[in-house]
HTML snippet that shows the backbone in 3Dmol.js (N, CA, C, O; Angstrom):
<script src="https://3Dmol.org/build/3Dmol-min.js"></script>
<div id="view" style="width:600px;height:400px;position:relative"></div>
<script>
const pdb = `
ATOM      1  N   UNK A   1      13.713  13.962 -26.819  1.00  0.00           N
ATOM      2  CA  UNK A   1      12.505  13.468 -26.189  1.00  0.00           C
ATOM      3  C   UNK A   1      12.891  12.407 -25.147  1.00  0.00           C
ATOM      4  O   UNK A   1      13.649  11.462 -25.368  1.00  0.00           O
ATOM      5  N   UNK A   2      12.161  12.729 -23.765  1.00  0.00           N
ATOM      6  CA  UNK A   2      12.729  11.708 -23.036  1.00  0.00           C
ATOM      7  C   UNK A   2      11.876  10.170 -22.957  1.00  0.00           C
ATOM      8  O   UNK A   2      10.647  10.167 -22.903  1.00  0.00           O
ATOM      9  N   UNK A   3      12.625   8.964 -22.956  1.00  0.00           N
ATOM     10  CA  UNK A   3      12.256   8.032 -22.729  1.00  0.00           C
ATOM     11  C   UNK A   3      11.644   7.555 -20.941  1.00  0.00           C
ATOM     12  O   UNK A   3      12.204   7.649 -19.849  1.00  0.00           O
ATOM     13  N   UNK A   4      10.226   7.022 -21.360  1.00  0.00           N
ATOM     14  CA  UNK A   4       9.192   6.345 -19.846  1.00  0.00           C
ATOM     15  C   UNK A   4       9.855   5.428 -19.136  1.00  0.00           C
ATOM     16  O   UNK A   4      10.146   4.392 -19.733  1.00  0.00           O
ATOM     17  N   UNK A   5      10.273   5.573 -17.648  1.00  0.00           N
ATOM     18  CA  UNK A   5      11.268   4.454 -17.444  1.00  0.00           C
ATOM     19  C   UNK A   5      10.233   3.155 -17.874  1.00  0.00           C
ATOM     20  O   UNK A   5       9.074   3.387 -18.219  1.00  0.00           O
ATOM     21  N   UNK A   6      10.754   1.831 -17.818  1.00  0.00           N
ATOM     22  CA  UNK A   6       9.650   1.011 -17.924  1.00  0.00           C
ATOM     23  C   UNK A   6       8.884   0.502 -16.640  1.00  0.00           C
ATOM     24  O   UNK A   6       7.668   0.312 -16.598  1.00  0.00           O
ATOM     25  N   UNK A   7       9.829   0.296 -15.534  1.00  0.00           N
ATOM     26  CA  UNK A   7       8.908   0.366 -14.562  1.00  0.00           C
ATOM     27  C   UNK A   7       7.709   1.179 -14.148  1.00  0.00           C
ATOM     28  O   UNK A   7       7.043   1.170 -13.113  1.00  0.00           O
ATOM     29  N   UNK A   8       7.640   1.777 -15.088  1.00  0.00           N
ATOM     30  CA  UNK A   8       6.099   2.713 -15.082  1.00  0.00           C
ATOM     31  C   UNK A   8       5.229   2.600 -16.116  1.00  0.00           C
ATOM     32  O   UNK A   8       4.194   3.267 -16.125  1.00  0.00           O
ATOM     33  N   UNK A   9       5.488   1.900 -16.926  1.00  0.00           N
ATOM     34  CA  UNK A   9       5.001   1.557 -18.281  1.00  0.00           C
ATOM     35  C   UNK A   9       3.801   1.102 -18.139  1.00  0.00           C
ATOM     36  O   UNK A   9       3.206   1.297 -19.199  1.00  0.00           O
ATOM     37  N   UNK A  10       2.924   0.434 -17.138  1.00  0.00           N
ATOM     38  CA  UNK A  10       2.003   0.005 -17.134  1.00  0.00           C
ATOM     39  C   UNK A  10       0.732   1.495 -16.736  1.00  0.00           C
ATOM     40  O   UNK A  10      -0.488   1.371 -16.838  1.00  0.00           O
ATOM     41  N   UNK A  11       1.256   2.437 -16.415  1.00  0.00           N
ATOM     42  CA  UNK A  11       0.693   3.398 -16.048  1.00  0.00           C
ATOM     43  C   UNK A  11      -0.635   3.853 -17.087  1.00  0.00           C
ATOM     44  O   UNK A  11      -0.059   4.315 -18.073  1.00  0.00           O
ATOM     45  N   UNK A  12      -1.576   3.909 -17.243  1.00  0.00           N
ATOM     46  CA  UNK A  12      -2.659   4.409 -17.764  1.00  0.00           C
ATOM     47  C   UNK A  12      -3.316   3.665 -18.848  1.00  0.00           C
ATOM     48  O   UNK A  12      -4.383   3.824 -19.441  1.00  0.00           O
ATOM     49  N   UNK A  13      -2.060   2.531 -18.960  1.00  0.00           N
ATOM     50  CA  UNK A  13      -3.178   1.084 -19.926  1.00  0.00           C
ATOM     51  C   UNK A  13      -3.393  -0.095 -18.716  1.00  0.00           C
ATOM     52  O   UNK A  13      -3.292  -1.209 -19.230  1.00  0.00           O
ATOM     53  N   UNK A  14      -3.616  -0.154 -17.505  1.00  0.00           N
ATOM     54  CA  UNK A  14      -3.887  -1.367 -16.446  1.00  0.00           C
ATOM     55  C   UNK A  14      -4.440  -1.167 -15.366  1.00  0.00           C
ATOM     56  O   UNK A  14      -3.958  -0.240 -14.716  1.00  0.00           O
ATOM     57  N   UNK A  15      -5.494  -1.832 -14.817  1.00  0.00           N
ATOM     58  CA  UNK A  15      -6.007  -1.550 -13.792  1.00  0.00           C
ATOM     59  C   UNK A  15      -5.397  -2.482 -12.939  1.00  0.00           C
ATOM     60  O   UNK A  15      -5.201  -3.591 -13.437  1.00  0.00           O
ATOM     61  N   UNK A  16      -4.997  -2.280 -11.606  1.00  0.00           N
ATOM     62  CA  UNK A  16      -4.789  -3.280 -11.048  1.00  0.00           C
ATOM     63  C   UNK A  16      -4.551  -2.332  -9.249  1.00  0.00           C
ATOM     64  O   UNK A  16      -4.858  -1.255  -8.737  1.00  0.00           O
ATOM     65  N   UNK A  17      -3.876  -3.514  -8.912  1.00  0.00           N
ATOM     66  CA  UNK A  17      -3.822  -2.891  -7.313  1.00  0.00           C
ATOM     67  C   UNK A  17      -5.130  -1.689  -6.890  1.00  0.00           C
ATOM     68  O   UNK A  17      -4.989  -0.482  -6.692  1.00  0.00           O
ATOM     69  N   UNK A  18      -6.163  -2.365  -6.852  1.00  0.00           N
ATOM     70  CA  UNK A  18      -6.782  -3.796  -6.765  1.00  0.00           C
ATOM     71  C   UNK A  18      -7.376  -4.058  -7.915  1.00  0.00           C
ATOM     72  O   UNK A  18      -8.092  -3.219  -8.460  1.00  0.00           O
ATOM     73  N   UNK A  19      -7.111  -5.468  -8.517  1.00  0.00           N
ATOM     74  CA  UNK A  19      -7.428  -5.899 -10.244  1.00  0.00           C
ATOM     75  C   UNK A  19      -8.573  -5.715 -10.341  1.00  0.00           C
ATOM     76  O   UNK A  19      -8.813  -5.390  -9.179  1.00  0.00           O
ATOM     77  N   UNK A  20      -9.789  -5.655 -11.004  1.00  0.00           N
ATOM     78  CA  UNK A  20     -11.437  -5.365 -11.144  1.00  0.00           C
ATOM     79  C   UNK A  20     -11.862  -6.657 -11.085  1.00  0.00           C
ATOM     80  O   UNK A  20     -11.157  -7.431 -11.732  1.00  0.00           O
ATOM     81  N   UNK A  21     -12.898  -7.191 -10.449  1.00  0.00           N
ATOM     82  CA  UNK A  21     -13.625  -8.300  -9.926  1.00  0.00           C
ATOM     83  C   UNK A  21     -14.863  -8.215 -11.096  1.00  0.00           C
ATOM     84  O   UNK A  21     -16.001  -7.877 -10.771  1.00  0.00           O
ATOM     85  N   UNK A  22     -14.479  -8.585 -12.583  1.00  0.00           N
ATOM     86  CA  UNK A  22     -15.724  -8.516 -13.289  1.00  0.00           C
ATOM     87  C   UNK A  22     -17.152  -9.034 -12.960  1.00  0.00           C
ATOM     88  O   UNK A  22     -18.226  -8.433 -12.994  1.00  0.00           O
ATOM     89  N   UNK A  23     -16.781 -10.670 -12.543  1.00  0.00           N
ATOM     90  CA  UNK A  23     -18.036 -11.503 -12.216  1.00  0.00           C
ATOM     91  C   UNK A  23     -18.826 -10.337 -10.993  1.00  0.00           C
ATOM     92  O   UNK A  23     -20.000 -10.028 -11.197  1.00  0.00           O
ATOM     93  N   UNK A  24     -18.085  -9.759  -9.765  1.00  0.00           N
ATOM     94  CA  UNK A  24     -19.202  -8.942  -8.852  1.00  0.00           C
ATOM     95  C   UNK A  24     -19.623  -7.580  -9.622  1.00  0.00           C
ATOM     96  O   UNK A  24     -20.787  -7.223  -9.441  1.00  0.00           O
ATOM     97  N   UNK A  25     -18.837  -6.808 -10.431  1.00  0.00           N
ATOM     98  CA  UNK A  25     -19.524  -5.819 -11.473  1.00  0.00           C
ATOM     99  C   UNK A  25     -20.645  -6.754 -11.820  1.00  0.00           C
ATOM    100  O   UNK A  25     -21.714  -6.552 -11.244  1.00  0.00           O
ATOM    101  N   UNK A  26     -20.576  -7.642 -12.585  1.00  0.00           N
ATOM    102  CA  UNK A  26     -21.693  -8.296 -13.529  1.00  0.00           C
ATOM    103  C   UNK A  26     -22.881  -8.566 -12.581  1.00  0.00           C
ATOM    104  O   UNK A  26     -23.999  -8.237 -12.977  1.00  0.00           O
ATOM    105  N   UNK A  27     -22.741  -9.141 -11.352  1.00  0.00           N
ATOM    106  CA  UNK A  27     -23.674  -9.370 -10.354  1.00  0.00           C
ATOM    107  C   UNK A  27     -24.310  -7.976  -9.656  1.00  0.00           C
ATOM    108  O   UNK A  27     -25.436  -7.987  -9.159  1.00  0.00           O
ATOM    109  N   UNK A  28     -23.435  -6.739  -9.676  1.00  0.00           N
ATOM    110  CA  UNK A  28     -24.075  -5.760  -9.342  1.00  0.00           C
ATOM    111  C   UNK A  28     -25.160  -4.661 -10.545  1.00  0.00           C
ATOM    112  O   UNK A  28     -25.867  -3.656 -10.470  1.00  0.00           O
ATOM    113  N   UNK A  29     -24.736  -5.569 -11.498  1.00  0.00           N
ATOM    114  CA  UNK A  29     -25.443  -4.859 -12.448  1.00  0.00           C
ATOM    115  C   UNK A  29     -26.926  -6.005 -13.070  1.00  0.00           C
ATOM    116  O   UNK A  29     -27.546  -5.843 -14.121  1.00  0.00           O
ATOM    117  N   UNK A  30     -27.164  -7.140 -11.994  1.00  0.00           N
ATOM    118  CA  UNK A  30     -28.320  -8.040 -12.051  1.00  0.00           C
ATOM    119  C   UNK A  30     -28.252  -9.223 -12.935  1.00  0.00           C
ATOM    120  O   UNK A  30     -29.217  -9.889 -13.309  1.00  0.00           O
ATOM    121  N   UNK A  31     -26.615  -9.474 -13.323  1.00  0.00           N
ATOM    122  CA  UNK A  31     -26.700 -10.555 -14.036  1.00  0.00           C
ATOM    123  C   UNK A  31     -25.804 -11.634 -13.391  1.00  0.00           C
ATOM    124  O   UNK A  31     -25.804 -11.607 -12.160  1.00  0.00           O
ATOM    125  N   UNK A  32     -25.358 -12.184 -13.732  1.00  0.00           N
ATOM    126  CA  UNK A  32     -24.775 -13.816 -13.122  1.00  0.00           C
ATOM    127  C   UNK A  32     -23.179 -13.160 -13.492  1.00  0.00           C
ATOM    128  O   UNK A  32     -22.678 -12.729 -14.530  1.00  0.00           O
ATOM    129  N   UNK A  33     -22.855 -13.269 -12.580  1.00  0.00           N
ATOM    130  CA  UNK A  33     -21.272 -13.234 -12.390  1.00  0.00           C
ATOM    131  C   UNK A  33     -20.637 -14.378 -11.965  1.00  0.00           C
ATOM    132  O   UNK A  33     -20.888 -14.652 -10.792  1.00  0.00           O
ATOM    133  N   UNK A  34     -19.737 -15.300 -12.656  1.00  0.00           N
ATOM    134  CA  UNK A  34     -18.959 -16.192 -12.456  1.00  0.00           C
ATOM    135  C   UNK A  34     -17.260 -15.708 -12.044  1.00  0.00           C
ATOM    136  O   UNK A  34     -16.988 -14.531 -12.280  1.00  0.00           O
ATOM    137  N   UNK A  35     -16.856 -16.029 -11.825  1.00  0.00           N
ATOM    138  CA  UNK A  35     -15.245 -16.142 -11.451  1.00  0.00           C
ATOM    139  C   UNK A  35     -14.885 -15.197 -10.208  1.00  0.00           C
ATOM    140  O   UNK A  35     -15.615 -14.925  -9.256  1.00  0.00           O
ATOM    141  N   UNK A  36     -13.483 -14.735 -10.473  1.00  0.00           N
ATOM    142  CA  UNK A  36     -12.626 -14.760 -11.494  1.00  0.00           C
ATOM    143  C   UNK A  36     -12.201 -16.334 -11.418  1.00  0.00           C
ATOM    144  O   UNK A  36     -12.085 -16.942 -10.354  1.00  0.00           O
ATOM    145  N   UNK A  37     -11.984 -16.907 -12.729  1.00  0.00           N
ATOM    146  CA  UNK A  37     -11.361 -18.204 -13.244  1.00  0.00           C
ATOM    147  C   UNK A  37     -10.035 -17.978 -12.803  1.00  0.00           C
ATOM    148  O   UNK A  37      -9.560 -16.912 -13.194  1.00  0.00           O
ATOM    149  N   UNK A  38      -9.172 -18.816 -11.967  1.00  0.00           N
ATOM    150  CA  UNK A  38      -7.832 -18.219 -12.128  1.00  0.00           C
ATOM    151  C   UNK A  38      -6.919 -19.548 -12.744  1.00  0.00           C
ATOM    152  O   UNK A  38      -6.038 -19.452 -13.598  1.00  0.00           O
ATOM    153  N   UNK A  39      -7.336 -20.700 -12.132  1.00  0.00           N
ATOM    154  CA  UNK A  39      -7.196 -22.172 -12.109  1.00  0.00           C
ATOM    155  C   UNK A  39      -7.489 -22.337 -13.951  1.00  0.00           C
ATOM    156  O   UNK A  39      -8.408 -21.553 -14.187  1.00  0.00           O
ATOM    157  N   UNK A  40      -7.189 -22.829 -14.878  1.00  0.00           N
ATOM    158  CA  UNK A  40      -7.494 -23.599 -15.900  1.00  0.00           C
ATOM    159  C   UNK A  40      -8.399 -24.573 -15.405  1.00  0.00           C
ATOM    160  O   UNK A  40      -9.471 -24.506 -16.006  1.00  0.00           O
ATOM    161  N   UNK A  41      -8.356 -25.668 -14.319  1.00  0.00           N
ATOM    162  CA  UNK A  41      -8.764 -26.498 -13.897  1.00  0.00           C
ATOM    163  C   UNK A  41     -10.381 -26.565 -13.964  1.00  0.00           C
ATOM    164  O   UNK A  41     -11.228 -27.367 -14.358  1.00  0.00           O
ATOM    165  N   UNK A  42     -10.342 -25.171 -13.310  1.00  0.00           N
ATOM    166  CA  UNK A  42     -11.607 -24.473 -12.724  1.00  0.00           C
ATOM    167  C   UNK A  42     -12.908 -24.225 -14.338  1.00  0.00           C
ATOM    168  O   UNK A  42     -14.129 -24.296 -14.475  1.00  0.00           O
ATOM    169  N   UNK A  43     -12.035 -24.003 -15.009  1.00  0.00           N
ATOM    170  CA  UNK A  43     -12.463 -22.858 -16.699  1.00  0.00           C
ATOM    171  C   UNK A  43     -13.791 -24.091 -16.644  1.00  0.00           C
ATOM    172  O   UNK A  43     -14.943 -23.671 -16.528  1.00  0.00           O
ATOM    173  N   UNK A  44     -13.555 -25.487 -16.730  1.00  0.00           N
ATOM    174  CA  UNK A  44     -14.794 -26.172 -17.309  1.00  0.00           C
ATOM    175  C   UNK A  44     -15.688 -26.006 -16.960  1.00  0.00           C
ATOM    176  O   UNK A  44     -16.655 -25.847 -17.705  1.00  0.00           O
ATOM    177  N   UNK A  45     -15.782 -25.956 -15.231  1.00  0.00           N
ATOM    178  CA  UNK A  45     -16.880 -25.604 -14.421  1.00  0.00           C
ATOM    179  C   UNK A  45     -17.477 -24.642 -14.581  1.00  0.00           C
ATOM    180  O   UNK A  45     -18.671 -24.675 -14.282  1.00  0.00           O
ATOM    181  N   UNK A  46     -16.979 -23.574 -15.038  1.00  0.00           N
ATOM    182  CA  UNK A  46     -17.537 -22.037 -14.959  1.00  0.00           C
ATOM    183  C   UNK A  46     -18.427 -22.192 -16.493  1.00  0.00           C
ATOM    184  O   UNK A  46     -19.614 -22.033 -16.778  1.00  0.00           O
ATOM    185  N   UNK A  47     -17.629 -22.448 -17.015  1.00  0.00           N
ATOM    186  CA  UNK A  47     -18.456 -22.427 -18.704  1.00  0.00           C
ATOM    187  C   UNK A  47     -19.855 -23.256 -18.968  1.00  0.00           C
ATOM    188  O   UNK A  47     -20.773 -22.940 -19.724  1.00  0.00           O
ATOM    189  N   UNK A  48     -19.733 -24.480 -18.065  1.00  0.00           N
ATOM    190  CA  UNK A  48     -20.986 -25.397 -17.553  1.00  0.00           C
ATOM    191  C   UNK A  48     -21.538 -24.547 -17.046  1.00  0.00           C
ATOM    192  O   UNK A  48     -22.297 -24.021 -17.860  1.00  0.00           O
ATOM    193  N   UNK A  49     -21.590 -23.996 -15.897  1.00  0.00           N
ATOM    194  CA  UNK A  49     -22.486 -23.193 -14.673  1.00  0.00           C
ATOM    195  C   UNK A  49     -23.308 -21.884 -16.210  1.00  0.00           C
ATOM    196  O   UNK A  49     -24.449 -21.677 -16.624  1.00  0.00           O
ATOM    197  N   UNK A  50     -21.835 -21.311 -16.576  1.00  0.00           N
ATOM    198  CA  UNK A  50     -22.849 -20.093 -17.109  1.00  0.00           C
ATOM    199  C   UNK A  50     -23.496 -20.550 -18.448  1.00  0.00           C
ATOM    200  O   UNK A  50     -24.324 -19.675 -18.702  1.00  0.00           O
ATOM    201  N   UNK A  51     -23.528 -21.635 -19.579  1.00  0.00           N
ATOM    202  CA  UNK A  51     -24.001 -22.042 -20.184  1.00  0.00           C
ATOM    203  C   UNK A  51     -25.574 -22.966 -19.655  1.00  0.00           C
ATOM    204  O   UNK A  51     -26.365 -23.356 -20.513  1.00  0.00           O
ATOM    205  N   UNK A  52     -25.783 -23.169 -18.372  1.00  0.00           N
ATOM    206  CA  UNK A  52     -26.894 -23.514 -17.910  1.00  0.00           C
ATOM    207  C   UNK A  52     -27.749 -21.935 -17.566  1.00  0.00           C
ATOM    208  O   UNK A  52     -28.905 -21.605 -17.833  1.00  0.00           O
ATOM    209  N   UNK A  53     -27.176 -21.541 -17.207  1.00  0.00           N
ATOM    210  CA  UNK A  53     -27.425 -19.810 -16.938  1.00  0.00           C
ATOM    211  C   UNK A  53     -28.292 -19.402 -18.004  1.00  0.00           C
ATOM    212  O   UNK A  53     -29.480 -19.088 -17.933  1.00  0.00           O
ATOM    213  N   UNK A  54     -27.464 -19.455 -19.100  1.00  0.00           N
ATOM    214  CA  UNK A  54     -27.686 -18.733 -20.135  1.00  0.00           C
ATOM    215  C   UNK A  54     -29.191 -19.942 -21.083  1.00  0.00           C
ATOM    216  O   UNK A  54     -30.040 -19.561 -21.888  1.00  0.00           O
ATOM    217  N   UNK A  55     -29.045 -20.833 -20.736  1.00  0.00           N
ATOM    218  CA  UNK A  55     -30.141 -21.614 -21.015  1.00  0.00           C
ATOM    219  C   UNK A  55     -31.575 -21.185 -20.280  1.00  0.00           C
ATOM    220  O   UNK A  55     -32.728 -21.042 -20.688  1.00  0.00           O
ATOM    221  N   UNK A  56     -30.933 -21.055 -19.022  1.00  0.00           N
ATOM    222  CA  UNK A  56     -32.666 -20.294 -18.274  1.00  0.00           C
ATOM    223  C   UNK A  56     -32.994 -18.826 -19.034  1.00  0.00           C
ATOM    224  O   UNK A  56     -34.059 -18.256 -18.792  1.00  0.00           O
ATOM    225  N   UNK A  57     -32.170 -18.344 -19.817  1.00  0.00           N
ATOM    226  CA  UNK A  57     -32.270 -16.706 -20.211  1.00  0.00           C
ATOM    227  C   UNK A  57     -31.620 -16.029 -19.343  1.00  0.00           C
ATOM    228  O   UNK A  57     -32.098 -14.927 -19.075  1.00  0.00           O
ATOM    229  N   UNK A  58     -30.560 -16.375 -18.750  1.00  0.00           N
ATOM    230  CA  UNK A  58     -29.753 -15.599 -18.041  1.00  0.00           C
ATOM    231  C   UNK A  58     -28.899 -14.821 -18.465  1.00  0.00           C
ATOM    232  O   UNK A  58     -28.189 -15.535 -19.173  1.00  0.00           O
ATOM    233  N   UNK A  59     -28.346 -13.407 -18.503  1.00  0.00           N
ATOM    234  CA  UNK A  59     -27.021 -12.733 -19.456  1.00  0.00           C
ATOM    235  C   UNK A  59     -25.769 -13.084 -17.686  1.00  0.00           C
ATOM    236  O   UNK A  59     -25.866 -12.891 -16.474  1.00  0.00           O
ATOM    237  N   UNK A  60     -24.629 -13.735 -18.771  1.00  0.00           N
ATOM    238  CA  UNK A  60     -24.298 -14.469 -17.886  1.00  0.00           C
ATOM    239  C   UNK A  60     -22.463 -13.356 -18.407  1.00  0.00           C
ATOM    240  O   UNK A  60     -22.326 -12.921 -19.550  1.00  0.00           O
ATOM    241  N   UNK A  61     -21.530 -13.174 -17.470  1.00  0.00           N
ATOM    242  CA  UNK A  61     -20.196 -12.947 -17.631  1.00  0.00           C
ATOM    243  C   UNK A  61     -19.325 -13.962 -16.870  1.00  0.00           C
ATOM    244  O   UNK A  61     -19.458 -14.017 -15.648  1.00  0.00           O
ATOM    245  N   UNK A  62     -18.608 -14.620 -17.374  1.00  0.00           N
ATOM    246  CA  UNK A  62     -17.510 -15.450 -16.764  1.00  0.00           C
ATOM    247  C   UNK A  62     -16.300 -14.807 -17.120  1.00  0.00           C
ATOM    248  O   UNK A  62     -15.900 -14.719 -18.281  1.00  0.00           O
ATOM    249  N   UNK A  63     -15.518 -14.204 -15.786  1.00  0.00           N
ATOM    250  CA  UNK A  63     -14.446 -13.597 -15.714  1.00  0.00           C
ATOM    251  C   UNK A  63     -13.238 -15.020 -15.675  1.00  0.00           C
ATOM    252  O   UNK A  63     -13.296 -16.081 -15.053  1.00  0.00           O
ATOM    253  N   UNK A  64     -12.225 -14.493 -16.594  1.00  0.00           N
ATOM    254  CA  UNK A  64     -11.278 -15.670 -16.579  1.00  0.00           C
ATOM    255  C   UNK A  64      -9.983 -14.747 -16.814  1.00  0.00           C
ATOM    256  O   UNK A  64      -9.704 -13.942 -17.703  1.00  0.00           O
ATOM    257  N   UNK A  65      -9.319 -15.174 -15.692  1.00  0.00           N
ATOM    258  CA  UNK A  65      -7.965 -14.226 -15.741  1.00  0.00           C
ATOM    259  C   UNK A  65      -6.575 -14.873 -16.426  1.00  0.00           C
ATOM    260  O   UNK A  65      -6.171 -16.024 -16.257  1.00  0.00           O
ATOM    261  N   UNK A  66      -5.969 -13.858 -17.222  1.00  0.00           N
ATOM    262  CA  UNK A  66      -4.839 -14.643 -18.176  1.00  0.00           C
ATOM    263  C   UNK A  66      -3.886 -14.245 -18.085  1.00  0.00           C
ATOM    264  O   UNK A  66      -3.699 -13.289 -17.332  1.00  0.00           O
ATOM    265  N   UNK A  67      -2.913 -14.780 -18.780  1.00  0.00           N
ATOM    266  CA  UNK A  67      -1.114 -14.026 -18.231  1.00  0.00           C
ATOM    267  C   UNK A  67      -1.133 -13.088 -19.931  1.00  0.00           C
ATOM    268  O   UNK A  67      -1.365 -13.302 -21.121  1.00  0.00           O
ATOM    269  N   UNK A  68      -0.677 -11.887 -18.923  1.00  0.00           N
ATOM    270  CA  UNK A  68      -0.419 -10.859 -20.228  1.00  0.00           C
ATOM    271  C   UNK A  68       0.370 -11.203 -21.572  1.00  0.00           C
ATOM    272  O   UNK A  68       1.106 -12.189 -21.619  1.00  0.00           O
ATOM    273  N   UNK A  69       0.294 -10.847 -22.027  1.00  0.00           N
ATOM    274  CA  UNK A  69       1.317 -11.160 -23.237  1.00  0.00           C
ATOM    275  C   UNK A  69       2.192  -9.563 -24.286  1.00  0.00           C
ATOM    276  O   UNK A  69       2.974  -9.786 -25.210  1.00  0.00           O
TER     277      UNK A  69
END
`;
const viewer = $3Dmol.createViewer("view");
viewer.addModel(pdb, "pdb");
viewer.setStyle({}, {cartoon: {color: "spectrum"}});
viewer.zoomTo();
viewer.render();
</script>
């Protein structure tokens, strides 16, 4: 059985080139789209913004991007 080189390994579990922009999905589907978070810095702000969101009755997604593991 032959072995996947690994440089291809990411093939059919990853989206990327170009990565998916959840927060504009979420906004095209009528709800509050935040991010993408990329900054840690940034994370407090976003979680404030969509926790006020979600206080008016808003369905709120905050996209926050992470290092794979």
């Amino acid at each position: 059985m032959a072995q996947r080189d690994v440089t291809t390994a990411h093939v059919g579990t990853t989206i990327r080139e170009p990565f998916v922009n959840y927060a504009k999905l979420a906004e095209a589907l009528g709800h509050v789209g935040i991010g993408p978070v990329i900054d840690p810095k940034d994370l407090g702000a976003a979680l404030k913004r969509g926790i006020e969101a979600v206080k008016m009755g808003e369905p709120v997604l905050i996209d926050v991007v992470t290092q794979p593991r």
